[in-house]
VMD Tcl script that draws the C-alpha trace (Angstrom):
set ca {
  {0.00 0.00 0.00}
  {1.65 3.29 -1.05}
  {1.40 6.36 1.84}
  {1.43 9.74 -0.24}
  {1.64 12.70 2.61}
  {0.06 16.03 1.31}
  {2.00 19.11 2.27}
  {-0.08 22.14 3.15}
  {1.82 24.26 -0.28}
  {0.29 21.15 -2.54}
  {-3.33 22.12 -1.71}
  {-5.23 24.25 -4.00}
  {-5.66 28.01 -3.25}
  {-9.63 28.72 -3.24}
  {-11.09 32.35 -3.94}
  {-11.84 33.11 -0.40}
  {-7.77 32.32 0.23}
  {-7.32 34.50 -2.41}
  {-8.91 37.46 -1.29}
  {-7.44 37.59 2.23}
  {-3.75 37.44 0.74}
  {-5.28 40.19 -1.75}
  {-6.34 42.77 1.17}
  {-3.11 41.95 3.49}
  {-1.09 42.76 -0.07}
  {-3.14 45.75 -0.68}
  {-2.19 46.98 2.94}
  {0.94 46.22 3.14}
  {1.40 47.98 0.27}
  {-0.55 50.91 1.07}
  {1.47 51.59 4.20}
  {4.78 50.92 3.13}
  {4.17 53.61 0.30}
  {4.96 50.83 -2.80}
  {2.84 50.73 -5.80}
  {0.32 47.82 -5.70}
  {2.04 46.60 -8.99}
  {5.27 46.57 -9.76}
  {8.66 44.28 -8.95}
  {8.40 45.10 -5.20}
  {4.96 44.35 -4.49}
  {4.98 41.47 -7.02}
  {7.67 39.80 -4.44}
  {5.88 40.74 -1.18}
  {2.99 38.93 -2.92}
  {4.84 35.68 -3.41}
  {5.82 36.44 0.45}
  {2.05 36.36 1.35}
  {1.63 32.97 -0.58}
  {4.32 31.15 1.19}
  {3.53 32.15 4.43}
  {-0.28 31.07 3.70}
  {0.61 28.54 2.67}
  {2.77 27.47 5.72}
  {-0.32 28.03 7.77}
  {-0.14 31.65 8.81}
  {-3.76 32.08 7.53}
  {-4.91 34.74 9.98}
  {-4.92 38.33 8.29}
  {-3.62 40.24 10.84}
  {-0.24 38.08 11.44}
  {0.42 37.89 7.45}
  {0.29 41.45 7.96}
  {2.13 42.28 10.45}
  {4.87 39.36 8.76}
  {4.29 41.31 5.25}
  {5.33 44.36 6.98}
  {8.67 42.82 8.34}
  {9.57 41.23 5.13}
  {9.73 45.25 4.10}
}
mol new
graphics top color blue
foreach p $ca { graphics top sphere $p radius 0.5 }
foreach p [lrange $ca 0 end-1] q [lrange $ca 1 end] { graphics top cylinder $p $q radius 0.2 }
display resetview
């Protein structure tokens, strides 16, 4: 019998996933001064994505982690 473990960054990103990372990206931008597209917020966003996908799922602490990675 073949065991296949499924690592929280293999699961599939739904729209409601989507739109948090979207409003903590939005904010982070927004207070760090950075256009909401461009090379800089384009890595922040892949930022957002790993840490979601690493579990930090509440908005406030991707935030607050968003605004560190600055």
């Amino acid at each position: 019998m073949l065991k296949s473990s499924i690592h929280p960054q293999d699961l599939p990103l739904f729209s409601d996933d989507l739109d948090i990372m979207d409003k903590v990206l939005h904010a982070a931008c927004e207070d760090r001064g950075i256009p909401h597209r461009g090379q800089e917020a384009e890595r922040l966003g892949a930022v957002i994505i790993q840490l979601y996908r690493h579990g930090v799922k509440e908005d406030s602490k991707l935030l607050a982690l968003a605004k560190a990675y600055l």
